[in-house]
C-alpha positions as CSV (number, residue, x, y, z in Angstrom):
1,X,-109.6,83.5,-28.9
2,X,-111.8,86.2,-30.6
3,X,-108.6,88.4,-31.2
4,X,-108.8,90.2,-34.2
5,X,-106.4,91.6,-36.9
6,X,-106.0,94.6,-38.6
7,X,-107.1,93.6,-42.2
8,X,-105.3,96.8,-43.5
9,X,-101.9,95.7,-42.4
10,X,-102.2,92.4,-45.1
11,X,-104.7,94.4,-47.8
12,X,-102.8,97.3,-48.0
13,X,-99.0,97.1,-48.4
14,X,-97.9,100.4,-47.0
15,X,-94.1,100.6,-45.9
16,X,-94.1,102.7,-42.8
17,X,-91.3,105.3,-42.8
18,X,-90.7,105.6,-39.1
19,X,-87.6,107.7,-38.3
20,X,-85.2,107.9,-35.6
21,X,-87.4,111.0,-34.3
22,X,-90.4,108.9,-34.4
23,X,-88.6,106.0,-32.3
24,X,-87.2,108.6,-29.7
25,X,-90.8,109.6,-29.1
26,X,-91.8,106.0,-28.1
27,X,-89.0,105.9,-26.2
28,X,-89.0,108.6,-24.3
29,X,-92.7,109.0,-23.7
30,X,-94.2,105.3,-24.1
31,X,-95.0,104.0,-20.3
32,X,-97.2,101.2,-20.6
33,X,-97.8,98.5,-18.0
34,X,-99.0,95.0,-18.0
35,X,-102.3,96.7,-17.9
36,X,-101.6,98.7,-21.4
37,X,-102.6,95.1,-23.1
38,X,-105.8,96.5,-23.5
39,X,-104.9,98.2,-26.8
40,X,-104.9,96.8,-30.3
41,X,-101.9,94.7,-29.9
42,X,-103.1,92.8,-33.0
43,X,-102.4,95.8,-35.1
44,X,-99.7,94.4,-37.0
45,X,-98.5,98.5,-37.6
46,X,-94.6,99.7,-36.9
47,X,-96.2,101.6,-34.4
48,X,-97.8,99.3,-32.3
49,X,-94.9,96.9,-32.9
50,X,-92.3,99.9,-31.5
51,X,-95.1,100.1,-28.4
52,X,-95.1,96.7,-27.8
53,X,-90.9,96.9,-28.2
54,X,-91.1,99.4,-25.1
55,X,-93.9,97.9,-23.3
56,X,-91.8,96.5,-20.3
57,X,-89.2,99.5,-20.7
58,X,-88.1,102.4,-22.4
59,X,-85.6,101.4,-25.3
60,X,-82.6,103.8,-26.2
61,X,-83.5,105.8,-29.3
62,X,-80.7,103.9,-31.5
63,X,-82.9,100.7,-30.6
64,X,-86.1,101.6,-31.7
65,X,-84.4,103.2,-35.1
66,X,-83.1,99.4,-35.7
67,X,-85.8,97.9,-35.5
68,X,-88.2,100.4,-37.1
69,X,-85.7,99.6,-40.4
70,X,-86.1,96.0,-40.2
71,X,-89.6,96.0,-40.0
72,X,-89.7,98.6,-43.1
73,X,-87.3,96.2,-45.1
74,X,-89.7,93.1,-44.5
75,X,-93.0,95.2,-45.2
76,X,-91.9,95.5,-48.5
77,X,-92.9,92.5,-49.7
78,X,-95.1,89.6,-48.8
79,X,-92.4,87.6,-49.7
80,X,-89.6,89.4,-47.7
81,X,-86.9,88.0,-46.2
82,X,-83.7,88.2,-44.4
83,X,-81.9,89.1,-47.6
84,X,-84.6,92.1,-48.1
85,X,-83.1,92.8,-44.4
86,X,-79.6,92.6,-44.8
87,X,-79.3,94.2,-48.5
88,X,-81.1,97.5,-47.1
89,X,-78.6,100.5,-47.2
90,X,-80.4,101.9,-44.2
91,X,-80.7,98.5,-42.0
92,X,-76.7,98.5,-42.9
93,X,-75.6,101.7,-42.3
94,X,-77.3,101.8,-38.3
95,X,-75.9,98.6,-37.9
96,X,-72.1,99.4,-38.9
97,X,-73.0,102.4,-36.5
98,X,-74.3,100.1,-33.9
99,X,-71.6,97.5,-34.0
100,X,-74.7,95.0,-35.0
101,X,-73.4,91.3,-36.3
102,X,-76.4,89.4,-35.7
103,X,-80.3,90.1,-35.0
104,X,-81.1,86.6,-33.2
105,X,-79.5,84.5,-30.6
106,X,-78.3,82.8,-29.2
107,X,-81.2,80.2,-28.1
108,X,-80.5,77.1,-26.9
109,X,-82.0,73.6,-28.3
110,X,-81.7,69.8,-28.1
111,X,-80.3,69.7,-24.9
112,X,-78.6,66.3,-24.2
113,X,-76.2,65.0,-21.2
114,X,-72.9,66.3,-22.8
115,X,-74.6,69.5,-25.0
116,X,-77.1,71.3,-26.4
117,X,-77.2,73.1,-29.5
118,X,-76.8,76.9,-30.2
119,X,-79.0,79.1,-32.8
120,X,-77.9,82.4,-33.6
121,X,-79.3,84.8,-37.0
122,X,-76.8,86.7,-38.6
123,X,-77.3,90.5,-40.4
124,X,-75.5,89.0,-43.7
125,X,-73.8,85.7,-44.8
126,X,-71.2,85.1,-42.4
127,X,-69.6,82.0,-40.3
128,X,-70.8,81.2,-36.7
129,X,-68.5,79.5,-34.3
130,X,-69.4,79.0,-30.3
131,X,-66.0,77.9,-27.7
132,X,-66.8,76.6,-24.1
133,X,-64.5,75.2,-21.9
134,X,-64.0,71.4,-22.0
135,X,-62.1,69.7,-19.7
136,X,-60.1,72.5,-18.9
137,X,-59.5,73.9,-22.6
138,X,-61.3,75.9,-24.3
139,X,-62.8,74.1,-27.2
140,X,-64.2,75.5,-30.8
141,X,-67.8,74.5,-32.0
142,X,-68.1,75.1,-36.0
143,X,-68.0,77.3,-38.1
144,X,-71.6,76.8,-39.1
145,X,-72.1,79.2,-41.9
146,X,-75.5,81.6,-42.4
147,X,-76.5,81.6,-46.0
148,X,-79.8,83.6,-47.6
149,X,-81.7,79.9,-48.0
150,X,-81.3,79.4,-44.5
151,X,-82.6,83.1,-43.5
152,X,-78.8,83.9,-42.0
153,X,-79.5,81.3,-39.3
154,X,-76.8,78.7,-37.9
155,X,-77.5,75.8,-35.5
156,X,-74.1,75.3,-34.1
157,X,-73.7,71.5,-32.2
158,X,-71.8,72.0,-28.9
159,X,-71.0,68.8,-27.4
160,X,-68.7,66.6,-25.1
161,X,-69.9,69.3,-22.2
162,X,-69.7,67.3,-18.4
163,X,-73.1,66.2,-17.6
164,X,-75.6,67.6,-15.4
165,X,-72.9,70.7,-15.1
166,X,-73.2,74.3,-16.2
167,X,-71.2,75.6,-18.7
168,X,-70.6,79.2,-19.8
169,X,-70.2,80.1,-23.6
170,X,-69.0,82.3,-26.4
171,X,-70.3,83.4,-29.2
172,X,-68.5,84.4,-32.6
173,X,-69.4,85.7,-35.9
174,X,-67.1,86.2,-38.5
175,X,-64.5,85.5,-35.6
176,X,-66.0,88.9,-33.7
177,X,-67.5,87.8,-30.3
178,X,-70.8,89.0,-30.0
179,X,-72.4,90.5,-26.9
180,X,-74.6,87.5,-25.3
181,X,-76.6,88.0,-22.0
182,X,-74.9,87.6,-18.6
183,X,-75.5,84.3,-17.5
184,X,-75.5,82.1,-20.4
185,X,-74.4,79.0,-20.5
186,X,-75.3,75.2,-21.6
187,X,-76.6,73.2,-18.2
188,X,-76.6,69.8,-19.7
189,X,-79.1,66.9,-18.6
190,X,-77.7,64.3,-15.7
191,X,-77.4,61.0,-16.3
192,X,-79.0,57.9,-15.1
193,X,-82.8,57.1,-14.5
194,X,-82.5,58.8,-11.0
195,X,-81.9,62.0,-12.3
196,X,-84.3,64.7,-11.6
197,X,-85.5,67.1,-14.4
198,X,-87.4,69.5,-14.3
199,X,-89.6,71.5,-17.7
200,X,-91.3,75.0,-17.8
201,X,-94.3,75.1,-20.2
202,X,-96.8,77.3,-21.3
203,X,-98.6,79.1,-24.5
204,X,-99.7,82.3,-25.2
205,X,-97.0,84.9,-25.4
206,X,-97.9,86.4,-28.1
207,X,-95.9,89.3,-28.5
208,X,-97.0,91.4,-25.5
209,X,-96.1,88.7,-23.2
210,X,-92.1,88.1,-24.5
211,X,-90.2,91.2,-22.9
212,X,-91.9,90.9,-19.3
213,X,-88.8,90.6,-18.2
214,X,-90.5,90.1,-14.3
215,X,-92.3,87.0,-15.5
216,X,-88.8,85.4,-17.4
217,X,-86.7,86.0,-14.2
218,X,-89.5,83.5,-12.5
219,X,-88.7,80.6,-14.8
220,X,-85.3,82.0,-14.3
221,X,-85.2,81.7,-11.1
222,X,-86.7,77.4,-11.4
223,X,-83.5,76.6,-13.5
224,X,-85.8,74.5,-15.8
225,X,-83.7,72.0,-17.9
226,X,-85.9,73.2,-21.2
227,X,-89.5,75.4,-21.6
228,X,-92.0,74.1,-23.4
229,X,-93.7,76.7,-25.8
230,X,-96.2,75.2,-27.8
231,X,-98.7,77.7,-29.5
232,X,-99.0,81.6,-30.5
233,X,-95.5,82.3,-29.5
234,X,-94.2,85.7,-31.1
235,X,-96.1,86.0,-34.4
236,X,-99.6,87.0,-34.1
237,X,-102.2,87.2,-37.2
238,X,-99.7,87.6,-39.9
239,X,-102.0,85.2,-42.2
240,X,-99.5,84.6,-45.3
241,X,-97.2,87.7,-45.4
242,X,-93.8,85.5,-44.9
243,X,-92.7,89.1,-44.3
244,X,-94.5,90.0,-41.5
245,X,-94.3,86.5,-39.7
246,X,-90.6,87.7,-40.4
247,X,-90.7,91.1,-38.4
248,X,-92.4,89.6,-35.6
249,X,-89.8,87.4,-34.9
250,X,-87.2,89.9,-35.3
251,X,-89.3,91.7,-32.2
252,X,-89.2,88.8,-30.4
253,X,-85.1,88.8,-30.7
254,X,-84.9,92.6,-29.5
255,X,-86.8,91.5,-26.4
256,X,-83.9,91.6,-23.3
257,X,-86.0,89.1,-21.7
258,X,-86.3,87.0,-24.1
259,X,-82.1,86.8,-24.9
260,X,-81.8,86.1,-21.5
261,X,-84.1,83.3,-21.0
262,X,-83.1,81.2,-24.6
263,X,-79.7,82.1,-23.9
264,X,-80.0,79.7,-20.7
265,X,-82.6,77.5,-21.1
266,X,-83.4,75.3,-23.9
267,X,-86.8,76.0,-25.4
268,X,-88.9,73.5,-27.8
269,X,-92.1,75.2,-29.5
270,X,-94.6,74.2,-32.0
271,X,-97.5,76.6,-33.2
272,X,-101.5,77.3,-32.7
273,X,-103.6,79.1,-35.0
274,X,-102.4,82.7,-34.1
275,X,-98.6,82.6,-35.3
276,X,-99.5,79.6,-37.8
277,X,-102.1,82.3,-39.7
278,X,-105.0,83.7,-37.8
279,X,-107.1,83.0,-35.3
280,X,-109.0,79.9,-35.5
281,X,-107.2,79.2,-38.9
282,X,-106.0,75.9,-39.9
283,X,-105.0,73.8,-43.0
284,X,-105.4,75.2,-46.2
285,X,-108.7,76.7,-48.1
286,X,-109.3,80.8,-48.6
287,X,-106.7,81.9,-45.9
288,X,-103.7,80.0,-47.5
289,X,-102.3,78.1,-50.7
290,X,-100.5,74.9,-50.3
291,X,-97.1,77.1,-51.1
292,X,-98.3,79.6,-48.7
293,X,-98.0,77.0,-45.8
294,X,-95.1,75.5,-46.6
295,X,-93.6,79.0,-46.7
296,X,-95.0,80.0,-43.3
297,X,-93.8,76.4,-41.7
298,X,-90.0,77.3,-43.6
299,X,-90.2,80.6,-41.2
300,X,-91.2,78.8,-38.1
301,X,-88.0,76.0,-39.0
302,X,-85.6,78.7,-39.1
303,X,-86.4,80.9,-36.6
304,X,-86.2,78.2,-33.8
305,X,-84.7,75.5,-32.7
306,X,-86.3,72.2,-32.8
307,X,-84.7,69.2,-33.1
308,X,-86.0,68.7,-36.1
309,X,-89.4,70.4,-38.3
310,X,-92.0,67.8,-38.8
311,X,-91.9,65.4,-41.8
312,X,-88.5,67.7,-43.3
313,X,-88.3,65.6,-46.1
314,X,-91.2,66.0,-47.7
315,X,-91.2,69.4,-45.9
316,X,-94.6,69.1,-44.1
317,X,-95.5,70.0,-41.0
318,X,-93.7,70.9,-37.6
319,X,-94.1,67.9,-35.3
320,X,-91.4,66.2,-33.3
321,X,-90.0,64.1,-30.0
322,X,-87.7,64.5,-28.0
323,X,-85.9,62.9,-24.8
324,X,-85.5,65.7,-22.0
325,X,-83.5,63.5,-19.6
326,X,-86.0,60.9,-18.0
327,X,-89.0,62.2,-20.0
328,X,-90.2,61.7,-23.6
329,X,-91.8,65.1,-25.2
330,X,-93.8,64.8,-27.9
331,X,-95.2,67.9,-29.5
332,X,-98.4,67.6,-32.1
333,X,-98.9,69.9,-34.9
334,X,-102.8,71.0,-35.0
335,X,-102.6,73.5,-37.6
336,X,-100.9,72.3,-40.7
337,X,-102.7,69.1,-41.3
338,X,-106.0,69.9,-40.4
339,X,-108.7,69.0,-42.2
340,X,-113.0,70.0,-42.1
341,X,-113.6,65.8,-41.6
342,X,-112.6,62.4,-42.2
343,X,-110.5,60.2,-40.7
344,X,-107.4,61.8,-39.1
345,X,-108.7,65.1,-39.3
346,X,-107.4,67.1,-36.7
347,X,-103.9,65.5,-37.1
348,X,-103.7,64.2,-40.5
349,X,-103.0,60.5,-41.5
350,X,-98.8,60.9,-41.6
351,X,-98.7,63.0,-37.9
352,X,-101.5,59.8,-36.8
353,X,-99.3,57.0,-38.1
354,X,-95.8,58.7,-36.2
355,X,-97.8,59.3,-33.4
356,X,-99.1,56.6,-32.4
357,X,-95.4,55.0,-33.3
358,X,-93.8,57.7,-30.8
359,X,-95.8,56.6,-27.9
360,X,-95.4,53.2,-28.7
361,X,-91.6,53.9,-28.8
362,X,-91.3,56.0,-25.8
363,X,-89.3,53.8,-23.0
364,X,-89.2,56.5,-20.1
365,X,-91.4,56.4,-16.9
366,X,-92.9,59.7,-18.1
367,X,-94.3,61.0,-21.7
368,X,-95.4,64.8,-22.4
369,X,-97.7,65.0,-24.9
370,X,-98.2,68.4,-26.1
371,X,-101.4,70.1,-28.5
372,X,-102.0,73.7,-29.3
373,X,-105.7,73.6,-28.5
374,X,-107.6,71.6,-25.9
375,X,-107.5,67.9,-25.4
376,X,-111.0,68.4,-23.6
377,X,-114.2,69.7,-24.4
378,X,-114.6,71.6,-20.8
379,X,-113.7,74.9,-21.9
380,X,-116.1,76.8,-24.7
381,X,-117.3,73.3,-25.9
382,X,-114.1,72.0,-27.1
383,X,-113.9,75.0,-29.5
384,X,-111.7,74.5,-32.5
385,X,-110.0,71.6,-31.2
386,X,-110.1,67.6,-30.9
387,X,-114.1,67.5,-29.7
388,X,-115.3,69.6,-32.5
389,X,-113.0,67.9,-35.3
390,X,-112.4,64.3,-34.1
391,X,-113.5,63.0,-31.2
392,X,-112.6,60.0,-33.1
393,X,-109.3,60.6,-33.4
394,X,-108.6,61.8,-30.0
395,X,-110.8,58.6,-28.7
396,X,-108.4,56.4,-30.7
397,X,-105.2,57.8,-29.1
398,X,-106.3,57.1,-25.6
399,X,-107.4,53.5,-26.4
400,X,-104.1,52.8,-27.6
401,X,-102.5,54.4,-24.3
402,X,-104.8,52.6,-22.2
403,X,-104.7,49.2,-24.2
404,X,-100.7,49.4,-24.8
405,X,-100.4,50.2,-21.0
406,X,-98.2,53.0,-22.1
407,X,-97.5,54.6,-18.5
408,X,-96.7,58.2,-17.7
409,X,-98.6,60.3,-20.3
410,X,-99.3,64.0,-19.2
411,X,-101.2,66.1,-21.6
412,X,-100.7,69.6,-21.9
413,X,-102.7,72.0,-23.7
414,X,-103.1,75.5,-24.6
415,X,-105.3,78.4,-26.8
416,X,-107.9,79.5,-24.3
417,X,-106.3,82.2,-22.4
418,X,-105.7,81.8,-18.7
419,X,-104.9,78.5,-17.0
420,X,-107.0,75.3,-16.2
421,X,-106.4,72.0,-15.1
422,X,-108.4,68.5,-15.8
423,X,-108.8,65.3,-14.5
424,X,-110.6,63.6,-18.0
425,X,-112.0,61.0,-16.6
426,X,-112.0,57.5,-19.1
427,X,-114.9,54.2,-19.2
428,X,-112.5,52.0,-18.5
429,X,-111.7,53.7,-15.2
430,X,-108.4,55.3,-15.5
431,X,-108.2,59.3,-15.3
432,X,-106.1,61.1,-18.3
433,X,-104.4,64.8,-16.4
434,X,-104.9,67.4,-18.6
435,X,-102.7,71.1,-17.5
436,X,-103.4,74.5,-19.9
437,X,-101.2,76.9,-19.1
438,X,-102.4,79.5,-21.7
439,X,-100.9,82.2,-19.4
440,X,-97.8,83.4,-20.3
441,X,-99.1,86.7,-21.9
442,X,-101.4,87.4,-18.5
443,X,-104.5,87.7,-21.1
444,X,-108.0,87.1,-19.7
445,X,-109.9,84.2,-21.4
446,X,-113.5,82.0,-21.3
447,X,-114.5,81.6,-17.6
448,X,-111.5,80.1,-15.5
449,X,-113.7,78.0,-13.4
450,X,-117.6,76.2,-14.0
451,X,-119.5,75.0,-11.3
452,X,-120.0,71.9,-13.5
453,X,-116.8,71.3,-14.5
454,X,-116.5,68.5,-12.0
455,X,-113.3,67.3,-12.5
456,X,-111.6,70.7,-12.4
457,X,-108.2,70.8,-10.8
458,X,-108.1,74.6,-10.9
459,X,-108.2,77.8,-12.5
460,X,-107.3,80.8,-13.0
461,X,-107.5,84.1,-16.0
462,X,-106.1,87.5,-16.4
463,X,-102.9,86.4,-14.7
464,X,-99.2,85.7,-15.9
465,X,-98.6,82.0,-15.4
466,X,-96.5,79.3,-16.5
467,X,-96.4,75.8,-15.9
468,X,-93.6,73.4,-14.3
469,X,-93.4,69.7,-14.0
470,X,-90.5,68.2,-11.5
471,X,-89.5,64.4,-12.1
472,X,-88.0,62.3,-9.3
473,X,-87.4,58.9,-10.9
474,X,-85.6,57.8,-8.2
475,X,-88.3,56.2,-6.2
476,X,-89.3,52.4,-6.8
477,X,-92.9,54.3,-8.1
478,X,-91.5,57.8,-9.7
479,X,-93.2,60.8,-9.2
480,X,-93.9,64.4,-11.3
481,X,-95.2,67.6,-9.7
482,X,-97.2,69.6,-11.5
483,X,-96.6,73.7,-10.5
484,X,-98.3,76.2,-11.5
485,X,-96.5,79.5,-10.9
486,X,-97.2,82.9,-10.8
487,X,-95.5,86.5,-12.2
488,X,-94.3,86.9,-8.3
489,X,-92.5,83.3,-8.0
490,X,-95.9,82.1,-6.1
491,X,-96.9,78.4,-6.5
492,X,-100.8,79.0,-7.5
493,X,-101.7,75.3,-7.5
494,X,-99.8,71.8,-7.0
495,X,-100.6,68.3,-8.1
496,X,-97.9,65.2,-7.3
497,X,-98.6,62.3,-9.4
498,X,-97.1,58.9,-9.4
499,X,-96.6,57.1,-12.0
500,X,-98.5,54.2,-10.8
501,X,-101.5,56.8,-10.7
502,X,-100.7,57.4,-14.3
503,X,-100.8,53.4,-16.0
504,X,-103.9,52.3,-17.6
């Protein structure tokens, strides 16, 4: 989208001394509304950052002092990290008055059928240790310890959970039990190939879309097995200040919404051009240094929770699959790879080559397959995504779908704000489904609807949104719905596709 950043927040490195007087102010006095999205959320300032903090509520004083000292220990330097953060006198004085141990978490990942696994961020070095009850006992998970090379994060395995079963869980650091949101707890997948699943997806938080706490009670209220969150999630425009991409995801962590929604539901993410480095921004040339992107991707790593970060051994990239009970999920990195042309462009030869070996690989009756940006040109010409960089490419993946037989394959998109859907319809006959739910920051976008888009499913702009597919696999022909649901728990469109409807 055509957002644009505050140059002055990269150009000109000017710490921000807000005080606890300046916080009280905002939270006394700030009462903005879904509608207040209209002002320059891209300002990357304290100030807009403590507005955007209170945007879905006034924030006690203490709160907005907290955060207004982490922010002012990662603008420091370009470079800034945790450390910068937990080694600042101020940033540990409020939190020894606060009773703070950790600024992150927890946030569920990797679901399975007997766990998941449990990310929290510590405010210094320290050892993380999570106990749920198994069979009857409760059991200890850890210690994982935080260190300064891993930004004071932990991923803490929890496993040997009963299946398809909710279980509530603790949360330790330093053996002091931290306060975790009501309601958390590890629901693990169901076994066998008749199990139902059901996944939440969408793009396009950004950071005024995280603490509607209205619009997470929705998915709430689905109990989706895992959310799918695949583009300009949290960080927005931060183009290489590591420090910045830093503070925006220690906004995201303040958010009560967002604790209470990671706390239950496992979420997956990769990244689009907005919380990769700017809008429209990709690869490397004048926005970014080969260091510089592997520095941003080393941010994203650690401050989520993805089974794993792209190609981590030679540390490039952020790609990766997963098994969400009867489904495959693949999620594609558009960003990091991309090239101007050549062969392989969009996705790079390496993602290519493990892509096409994924889908090949997959053995469920249903595969999501996950970009940032479009997979069609329907929507402002295919704008920065596979029909302007490589048709070729894009043409190659569906041959091998449709020549493999590989059945199942829903894609899902994201980047223009608001919420489409796509029939893409192939020579050879067969239909690909294409569902953008760029919605989940309620931003208007490009036209929802064109009278000659003729294989539009629906659409829709200016609205919060959020997209769910349901899987029955325990008919002889399984089945996914496609929802699309709005801020109010309203099903805006529905689609039920069998899986015979979906085999080349």
């Amino acid at each position: 989208m055509n957002e644009q950043a505050n140059e002055n927040t990269i150009t000109r490195r000017t710490v921000l001394k807000t005080t606890l007087a300046t916080g009280a102010v905002l939270a006394a006095g700030f009462t903005a509304t879904a509608s207040h999205a209209a002002m320059s959320l891209n300002d990357g300032s304290l100030e807009t950052s403590l507005e955007l903090l209170n945007m879905w509520g006034k924030k006690p004083a203490a709160t907005n002092e907290l955060y207004s000292a982490v922010y002012n220990a990662l603008a420091t330097s370009p470079t800034a990290s945790f450390r910068q953060v937990s080694e600042d006198a101020s940033v540990k004085q409020l939190c020894k008055q606060q009773g703070v141990v950790h600024w992150g978490g927890p946030m569920l990942g990797c679901v399975t059928a007997d766990g998941a696994t449990v990310w929290v961020r510590t405010i210094e070095p320290a050892s993380v240790v999570v106990k749920a009850m198994v069979d009857g006992q409760e059991k200890t998970f850890g210690p994982v310890r935080t260190t300064f090379a891993s930004d004071l994060t932990a991923r803490v395995p929890v496993t040997g959970l009963p299946s398809g079963q909710s279980t509530p869980y603790r949360v330790f650091v330093d053996d002091k039990e931290v306060a975790i949101p009501t309601g958390a707890a590890i629901t693990t997948l169901s076994t066998g190939d008749s199990a139902r699943t059901t996944i939440a997806f969408g793009t396009c938080q950004h950071r005024w879309g995280l603490g509607n706490e209205k619009f997470t009670q929705q998915i709430l209220n689905r109990h989706p097995h895992a959310v799918l969150m695949y583009g300009d999630v949290a960080v927005q425009d931060r183009r290489t200040d590591l420090g910045m991409h830093r503070a925006d995801y220690a906004l995201r962590d303040f958010h009560p919404a967002w604790q209470q929604l990671v706390a239950a539901v496992p979420v997956y993410t990769s990244w689009d051009d907005h919380d990769y480095v700017h809008n429209d921004k990709w690869g490397i040339g004048k926005h970014c240094t080969d260091k510089e992107r592997r520095g941003i991707r080393d941010v994203h790593k650690r401050s989520w929770n993805n089974p794993y970060c792209g190609n981590d051994e030679a540390g490039e990239g952020i790609f990766h699959h997963s098994r969400i009970g009867t489904c495959d999920v693949i999620m594609t990195d558009n960003r990091y790879f991309r090239e101007a042309s050549g062969k392989h462009c969009f996705l790079g030869p390496k993602q290519m080559a493990w892509l096409k070996e994924t889908l090949l690989a997959c053995q469920g009756p249903f595969i999501i397959l996950s970009c940032g940006t479009m997979w069609s040109d329907y929507v402002s010409g295919g704008k920065d995504s596979w029909g302007k960089f490589d048709p070729e490419g894009r043409e190659e993946i569906f041959r091998l779908i449709e020549a493999e037989k590989i059945s199942g394959v829903l894609l899902i998109s994201g980047d223009r704000h608001g919420a489409r859907g796509f029939r893409i319809p192939r020579p050879s006959g067969y239909e690909f489904y294409e569902f953008e739910p760029a919605s989940l920051g309620g931003r208007e976008g490009p036209p929802a609807t064109n009278p000659r888009w003729d294989s539009q499913l629906y659409g829709i702009s200016g609205k919060y949104a959020f997209g769910e597919f349901t899987f029955d696999t325990s008919l002889a022909d399984p089945e996914v719905t496609y929802r699309l649901i709005g801020d109010a728990g309203e099903v805006i469109y529905e689609l039920m596709l069998k899986r015979s409807q979906l085999t080349p």
